[in-house]
C-alpha positions in Angstrom: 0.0 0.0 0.0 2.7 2.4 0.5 4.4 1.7 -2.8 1.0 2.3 -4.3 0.4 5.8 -2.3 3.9 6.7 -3.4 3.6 5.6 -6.9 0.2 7.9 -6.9 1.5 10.7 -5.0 4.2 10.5 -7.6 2.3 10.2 -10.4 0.6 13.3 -9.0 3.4 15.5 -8.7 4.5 14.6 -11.9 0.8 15.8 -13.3 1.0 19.3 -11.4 4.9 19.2 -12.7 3.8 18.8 -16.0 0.9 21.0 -15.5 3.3 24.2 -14.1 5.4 23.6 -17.4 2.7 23.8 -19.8 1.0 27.0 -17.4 4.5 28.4 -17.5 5.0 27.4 -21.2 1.7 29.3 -22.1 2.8 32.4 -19.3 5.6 32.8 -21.8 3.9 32.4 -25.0 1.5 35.4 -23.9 4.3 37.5 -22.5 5.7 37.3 -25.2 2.7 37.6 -28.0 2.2 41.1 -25.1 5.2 42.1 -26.1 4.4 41.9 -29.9 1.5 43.9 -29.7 3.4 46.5 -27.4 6.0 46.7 -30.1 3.4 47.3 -32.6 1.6 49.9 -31.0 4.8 52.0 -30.3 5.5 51.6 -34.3 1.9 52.6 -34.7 1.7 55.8 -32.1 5.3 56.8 -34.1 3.6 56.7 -37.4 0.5 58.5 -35.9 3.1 61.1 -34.4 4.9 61.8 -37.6 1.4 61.9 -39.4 0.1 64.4 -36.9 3.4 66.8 -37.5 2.7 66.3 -41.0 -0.5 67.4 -41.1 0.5 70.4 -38.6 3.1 71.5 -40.8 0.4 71.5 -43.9 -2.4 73.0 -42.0 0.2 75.9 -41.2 1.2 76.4 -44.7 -2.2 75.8 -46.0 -3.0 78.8 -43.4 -0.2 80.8 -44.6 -1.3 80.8 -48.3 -5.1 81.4 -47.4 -3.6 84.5 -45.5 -1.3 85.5 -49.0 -4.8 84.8 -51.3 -7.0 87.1 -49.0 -4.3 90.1 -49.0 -4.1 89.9 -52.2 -7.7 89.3 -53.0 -8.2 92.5 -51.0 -5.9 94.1 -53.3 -7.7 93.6 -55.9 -10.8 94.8 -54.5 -9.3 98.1 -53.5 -7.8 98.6 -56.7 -11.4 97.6 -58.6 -12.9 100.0 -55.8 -10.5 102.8 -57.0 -10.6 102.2 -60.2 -14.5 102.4 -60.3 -14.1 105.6 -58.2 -12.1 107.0 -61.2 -14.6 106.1 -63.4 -17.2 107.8 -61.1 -15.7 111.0 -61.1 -14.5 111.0 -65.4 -18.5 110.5 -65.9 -19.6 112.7 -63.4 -17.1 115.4 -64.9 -19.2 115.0 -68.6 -21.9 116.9 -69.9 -25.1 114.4 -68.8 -26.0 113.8 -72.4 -22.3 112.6 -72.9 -22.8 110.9 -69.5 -25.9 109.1 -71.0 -24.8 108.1 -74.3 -21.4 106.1 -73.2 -23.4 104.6 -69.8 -26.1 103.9 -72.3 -23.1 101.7 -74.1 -22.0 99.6 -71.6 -23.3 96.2 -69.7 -26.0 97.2 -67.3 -24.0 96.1 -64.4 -21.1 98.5 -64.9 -23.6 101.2 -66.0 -25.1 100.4 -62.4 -22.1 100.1 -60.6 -21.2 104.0 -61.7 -24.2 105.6 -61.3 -24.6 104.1 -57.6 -21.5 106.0 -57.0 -22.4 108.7 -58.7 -23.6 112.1 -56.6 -27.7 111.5 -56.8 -28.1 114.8 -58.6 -25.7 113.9 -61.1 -26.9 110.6 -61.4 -30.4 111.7 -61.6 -29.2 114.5 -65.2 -27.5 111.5 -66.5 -30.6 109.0 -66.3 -32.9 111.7 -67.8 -30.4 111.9 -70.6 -30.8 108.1 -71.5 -33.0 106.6 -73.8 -36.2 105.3 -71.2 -36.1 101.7 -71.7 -32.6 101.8 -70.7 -33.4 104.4 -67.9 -36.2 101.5 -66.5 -32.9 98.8 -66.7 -30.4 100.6 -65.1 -32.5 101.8 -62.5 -34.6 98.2 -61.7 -30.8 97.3 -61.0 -30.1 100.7 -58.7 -32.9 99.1 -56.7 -31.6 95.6 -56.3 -29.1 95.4 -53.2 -25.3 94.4 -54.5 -24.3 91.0 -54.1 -22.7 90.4 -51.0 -18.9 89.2 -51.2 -17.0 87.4 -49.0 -19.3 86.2 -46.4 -17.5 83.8 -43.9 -17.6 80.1 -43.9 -16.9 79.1 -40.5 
Protein backbone atom coordinates (compact mmCIF):
# COMPACT_ATOMS: atom_id res chain seq x y z
CA UNK A 1 0.00 0.00 0.00
CA UNK A 2 2.66 2.39 0.50
CA UNK A 3 4.43 1.71 -2.84
CA UNK A 4 1.00 2.31 -4.35
CA UNK A 5 0.36 5.79 -2.34
CA UNK A 6 3.86 6.67 -3.42
CA UNK A 7 3.58 5.58 -6.87
CA UNK A 8 0.15 7.87 -6.93
CA UNK A 9 1.52 10.67 -4.96
CA UNK A 10 4.22 10.48 -7.61
CA UNK A 11 2.30 10.25 -10.35
CA UNK A 12 0.64 13.28 -8.98
CA UNK A 13 3.44 15.51 -8.72
CA UNK A 14 4.52 14.56 -11.88
CA UNK A 15 0.82 15.82 -13.33
CA UNK A 16 1.02 19.26 -11.39
CA UNK A 17 4.88 19.22 -12.71
CA UNK A 18 3.79 18.80 -16.01
CA UNK A 19 0.90 20.96 -15.52
CA UNK A 20 3.25 24.16 -14.14
CA UNK A 21 5.41 23.57 -17.41
CA UNK A 22 2.67 23.76 -19.82
CA UNK A 23 1.01 26.99 -17.44
CA UNK A 24 4.47 28.37 -17.54
CA UNK A 25 4.98 27.43 -21.15
CA UNK A 26 1.72 29.26 -22.09
CA UNK A 27 2.79 32.38 -19.26
CA UNK A 28 5.56 32.80 -21.79
CA UNK A 29 3.92 32.40 -25.02
CA UNK A 30 1.49 35.41 -23.92
CA UNK A 31 4.32 37.46 -22.47
CA UNK A 32 5.75 37.34 -25.23
CA UNK A 33 2.73 37.61 -27.99
CA UNK A 34 2.15 41.08 -25.08
CA UNK A 35 5.16 42.06 -26.12
CA UNK A 36 4.44 41.95 -29.87
CA UNK A 37 1.53 43.89 -29.66
CA UNK A 38 3.43 46.50 -27.41
CA UNK A 39 5.99 46.70 -30.13
CA UNK A 40 3.38 47.31 -32.56
CA UNK A 41 1.65 49.87 -31.04
CA UNK A 42 4.78 52.02 -30.34
CA UNK A 43 5.46 51.55 -34.28
CA UNK A 44 1.93 52.56 -34.66
CA UNK A 45 1.67 55.84 -32.08
CA UNK A 46 5.32 56.75 -34.14
CA UNK A 47 3.64 56.70 -37.37
CA UNK A 48 0.47 58.48 -35.95
CA UNK A 49 3.10 61.07 -34.42
CA UNK A 50 4.91 61.81 -37.61
CA UNK A 51 1.40 61.85 -39.35
CA UNK A 52 0.15 64.43 -36.95
CA UNK A 53 3.36 66.80 -37.47
CA UNK A 54 2.74 66.35 -40.99
CA UNK A 55 -0.55 67.43 -41.07
CA UNK A 56 0.48 70.37 -38.58
CA UNK A 57 3.09 71.50 -40.75
CA UNK A 58 0.45 71.47 -43.92
CA UNK A 59 -2.39 72.98 -42.01
CA UNK A 60 0.19 75.95 -41.24
CA UNK A 61 1.17 76.42 -44.74
CA UNK A 62 -2.24 75.76 -46.00
CA UNK A 63 -3.01 78.82 -43.37
CA UNK A 64 -0.20 80.84 -44.57
CA UNK A 65 -1.30 80.79 -48.32
CA UNK A 66 -5.05 81.43 -47.41
CA UNK A 67 -3.55 84.55 -45.47
CA UNK A 68 -1.33 85.51 -49.05
CA UNK A 69 -4.84 84.83 -51.33
CA UNK A 70 -6.95 87.10 -49.02
CA UNK A 71 -4.35 90.08 -49.01
CA UNK A 72 -4.09 89.89 -52.20
CA UNK A 73 -7.73 89.26 -53.02
CA UNK A 74 -8.22 92.48 -51.01
CA UNK A 75 -5.94 94.13 -53.34
CA UNK A 76 -7.72 93.62 -55.93
CA UNK A 77 -10.83 94.84 -54.48
CA UNK A 78 -9.29 98.08 -53.48
CA UNK A 79 -7.81 98.63 -56.72
CA UNK A 80 -11.36 97.57 -58.63
CA UNK A 81 -12.93 100.00 -55.83
CA UNK A 82 -10.55 102.78 -57.03
CA UNK A 83 -10.62 102.22 -60.18
CA UNK A 84 -14.52 102.37 -60.26
CA UNK A 85 -14.07 105.63 -58.18
CA UNK A 86 -12.10 106.97 -61.23
CA UNK A 87 -14.62 106.08 -63.36
CA UNK A 88 -17.17 107.77 -61.14
CA UNK A 89 -15.68 110.99 -61.06
CA UNK A 90 -14.47 110.99 -65.41
CA UNK A 91 -18.49 110.55 -65.91
CA UNK A 92 -19.64 112.70 -63.36
CA UNK A 93 -17.12 115.43 -64.87
CA UNK A 94 -19.16 114.99 -68.60
CA UNK A 95 -21.92 116.86 -69.89
CA UNK A 96 -25.10 114.44 -68.80
CA UNK A 97 -26.04 113.83 -72.36
CA UNK A 98 -22.27 112.61 -72.93
CA UNK A 99 -22.81 110.88 -69.53
CA UNK A 100 -25.92 109.14 -70.97
CA UNK A 101 -24.82 108.13 -74.26
CA UNK A 102 -21.43 106.10 -73.17
CA UNK A 103 -23.42 104.64 -69.84
CA UNK A 104 -26.14 103.89 -72.31
CA UNK A 105 -23.05 101.71 -74.06
CA UNK A 106 -21.97 99.55 -71.62
CA UNK A 107 -23.30 96.22 -69.65
CA UNK A 108 -26.00 97.21 -67.32
CA UNK A 109 -23.95 96.11 -64.42
CA UNK A 110 -21.10 98.50 -64.89
CA UNK A 111 -23.57 101.23 -65.97
CA UNK A 112 -25.14 100.42 -62.41
CA UNK A 113 -22.10 100.07 -60.60
CA UNK A 114 -21.18 104.00 -61.73
CA UNK A 115 -24.18 105.59 -61.32
CA UNK A 116 -24.63 104.07 -57.60
CA UNK A 117 -21.55 106.02 -57.02
CA UNK A 118 -22.44 108.67 -58.73
CA UNK A 119 -23.60 112.14 -56.64
CA UNK A 120 -27.70 111.49 -56.84
CA UNK A 121 -28.12 114.82 -58.55
CA UNK A 122 -25.72 113.88 -61.06
CA UNK A 123 -26.90 110.58 -61.39
CA UNK A 124 -30.43 111.68 -61.64
CA UNK A 125 -29.19 114.47 -65.19
CA UNK A 126 -27.54 111.45 -66.48
CA UNK A 127 -30.58 108.98 -66.27
CA UNK A 128 -32.88 111.67 -67.80
CA UNK A 129 -30.40 111.85 -70.63
CA UNK A 130 -30.81 108.12 -71.48
CA UNK A 131 -33.00 106.63 -73.79
CA UNK A 132 -36.17 105.26 -71.22
CA UNK A 133 -36.06 101.66 -71.71
CA UNK A 134 -32.58 101.79 -70.71
CA UNK A 135 -33.36 104.40 -67.93
CA UNK A 136 -36.20 101.50 -66.51
CA UNK A 137 -32.92 98.75 -66.68
CA UNK A 138 -30.39 100.60 -65.12
CA UNK A 139 -32.51 101.81 -62.52
CA UNK A 140 -34.55 98.18 -61.73
CA UNK A 141 -30.80 97.32 -61.04
CA UNK A 142 -30.10 100.75 -58.74
CA UNK A 143 -32.89 99.08 -56.75
CA UNK A 144 -31.64 95.61 -56.34
CA UNK A 145 -29.10 95.40 -53.23
CA UNK A 146 -25.30 94.39 -54.53
CA UNK A 147 -24.30 91.03 -54.11
CA UNK A 148 -22.69 90.42 -50.96
CA UNK A 149 -18.92 89.17 -51.22
CA UNK A 150 -16.96 87.40 -48.96
CA UNK A 151 -19.28 86.19 -46.43
CA UNK A 152 -17.51 83.81 -43.87
CA UNK A 153 -17.56 80.09 -43.93
CA UNK A 154 -16.90 79.12 -40.48
Amino acid sequence: MKKAFCALVILLFTQVAFAEDDLLQALKQRQSQIEEREKQMLLQEQRLKILKEDLETKIQRYERLLEQLQRVLKEIQNLRRENLQHLVKTYEAMPPEDAAVRLSALDDRTAVAILRMMRPRRAAAVLAQMQPRKAIKITKGLTRLPKVKNLPVR
